[in-house]
C-alpha positions, 0 to 999 in steps of 0.5 A, a space after each residue: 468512532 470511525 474518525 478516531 480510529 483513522 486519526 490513530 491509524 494515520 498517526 501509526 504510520 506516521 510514528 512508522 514512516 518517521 523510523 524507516 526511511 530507507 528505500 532501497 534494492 527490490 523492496 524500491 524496484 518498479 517490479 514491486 509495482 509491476 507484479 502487483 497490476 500485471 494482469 490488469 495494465 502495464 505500468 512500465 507504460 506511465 510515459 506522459 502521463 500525471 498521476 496522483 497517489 494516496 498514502 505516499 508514505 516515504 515516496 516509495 511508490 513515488 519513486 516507482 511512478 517516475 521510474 515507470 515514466 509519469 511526467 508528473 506525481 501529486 503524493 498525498 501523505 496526511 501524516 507526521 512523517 510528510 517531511 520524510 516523503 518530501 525529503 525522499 522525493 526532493 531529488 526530482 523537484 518539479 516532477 512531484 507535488 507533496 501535499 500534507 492530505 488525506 485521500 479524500 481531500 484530493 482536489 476534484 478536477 484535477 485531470 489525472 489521468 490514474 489514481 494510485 493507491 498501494 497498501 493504503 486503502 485497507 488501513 481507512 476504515 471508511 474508505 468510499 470517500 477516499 474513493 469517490 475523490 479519486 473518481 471526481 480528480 480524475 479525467 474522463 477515460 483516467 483509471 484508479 489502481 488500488 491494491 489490498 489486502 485479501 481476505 481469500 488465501 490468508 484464514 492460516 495467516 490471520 488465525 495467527 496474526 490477529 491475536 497477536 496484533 490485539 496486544 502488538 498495536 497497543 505497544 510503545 514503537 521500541 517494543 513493536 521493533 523488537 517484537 519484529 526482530 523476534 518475530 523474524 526468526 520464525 518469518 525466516 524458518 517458515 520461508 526456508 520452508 516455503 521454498 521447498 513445500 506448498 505451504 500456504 503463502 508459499 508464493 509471496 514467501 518465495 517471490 516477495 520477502 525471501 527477496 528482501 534484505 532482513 531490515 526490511 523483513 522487519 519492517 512488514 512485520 512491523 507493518 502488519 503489527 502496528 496500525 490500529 485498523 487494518 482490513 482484508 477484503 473479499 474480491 467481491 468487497 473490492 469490486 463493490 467499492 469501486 462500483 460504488 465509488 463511480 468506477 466501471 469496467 471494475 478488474 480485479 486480479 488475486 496477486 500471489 493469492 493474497 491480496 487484491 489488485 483492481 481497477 476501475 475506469 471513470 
């Protein structure tokens, strides 16, 4: 059963990475990427070094790592839209190697010095091997950055959204985009709101999407309301599975007081 939820969920992003494309403004900055591991390392500090990510989408995080100065990034994206990502990232030739894999195919040995994976590993339903990969591709002393979804700071958020994410995932992807645009008019008033009451997710409303252009409001609605499997973990979860997946020195640090960012050292 696992294995045909993944199978469904890797072809919903296929179908979603295949309509948006795009990457562009503070949605495509390096301060995305920045804000998420703050606290834990500096990513504007990649300078030399060779760096895997898993789930690479549209090469957006891809773009982030070569801005930050990795010397070279293998982008794993196992799904149908792979030849977006190889199209997006075909400007910086020998820089980035593409492969049509998941996370948990990525070569062992391959002397990484960090494995990322951002917004990817709460959508795989098992993901200790995708873990235990990453432990076995990195060199001795190399790091993996993940970030996920949390489970602390979103009870108002999944009250709501769960619901309707039992019908919005069994929705054709036209119904889905314009379900989205509907969605966004009370996205954009509850943002208003944010700005000038502590509501809860008042942090990511103000610092993150009141920062985007309104396509890409629509798109992480449209991300939230699309996959089949999505999970929101506990820190304690987050800490657990990189234990187990070999990782000590485990860091993990609460973004904008919904999500998880970690680390963990091989």
């Amino acid at each position: 059963m696992s294995n045909r939820l993944q199978e469904k969920t890797i072809s919903d992003f296929g179908e979603q990475w295949q309509r948006y494309q795009d990457n562009d403004g503070f949605y495509a900055s390096l301060d995305i990427l920045v804000e998420r591991f703050s606290e834990l390392f500096d990513v504007t500090d990649l300078s030399g070094l060779r760096v895997a990510e898993i789930g690479s989408g549209t090469g957006r995080i891809v773009k982030m790592l070569l801005t930050a100065g990795a010397a070279h990034v293998t982008a794993l994206e196992p799904s149908d839209a792979y030849h977006v990502l190889t199209k997006n990232v075909s400007e910086f030739n020998y820089k980035v190697a593409c492969l049509k894999l998941p996370g948990d195919k990525i070569q062992p040995g391959s002397e990484f010095d960090i494995v990322f994976s951002v917004g990817v590993i709460h959508h795989i339903p098992n993901p200790l091997a995708t873990i235990q990969a990453a432990h076995s591709a990195l060199k001795p002393g190399g790091k993996i950055a993940i970030w996920v979804y949390g489970r602390e700071g979103n009870g108002l958020y999944l009250n709501i959204a769960q619901p309707i994410r039992t019908i919005s995932r069994r929705l054709p992807p036209t119904a889905l985009a314009v379900a989205s645009w509907l969605l966004d008019i009370p996205m954009q008033l509850y943002m208003r709101a944010c700005a000038h009451l502590p509501l809860p997710l008042a942090s990511y409303m103000n610092g993150v999407i009141a920062r985007l252009t309104p396509a890409q409001r629509r798109l992480v609605i449209y991300d939230q309301l699309n996959p089949h499997y999505a999970k929101y973990y506990k820190k304690q979860e987050v800490i657990e599975l990189l234990q187990q997946g070999g990782f000590s020195d485990v860091q993990v640090s609460h973004f904008r007081g919904y999500s998880w960012s970690a680390v963990g050292y091989k």
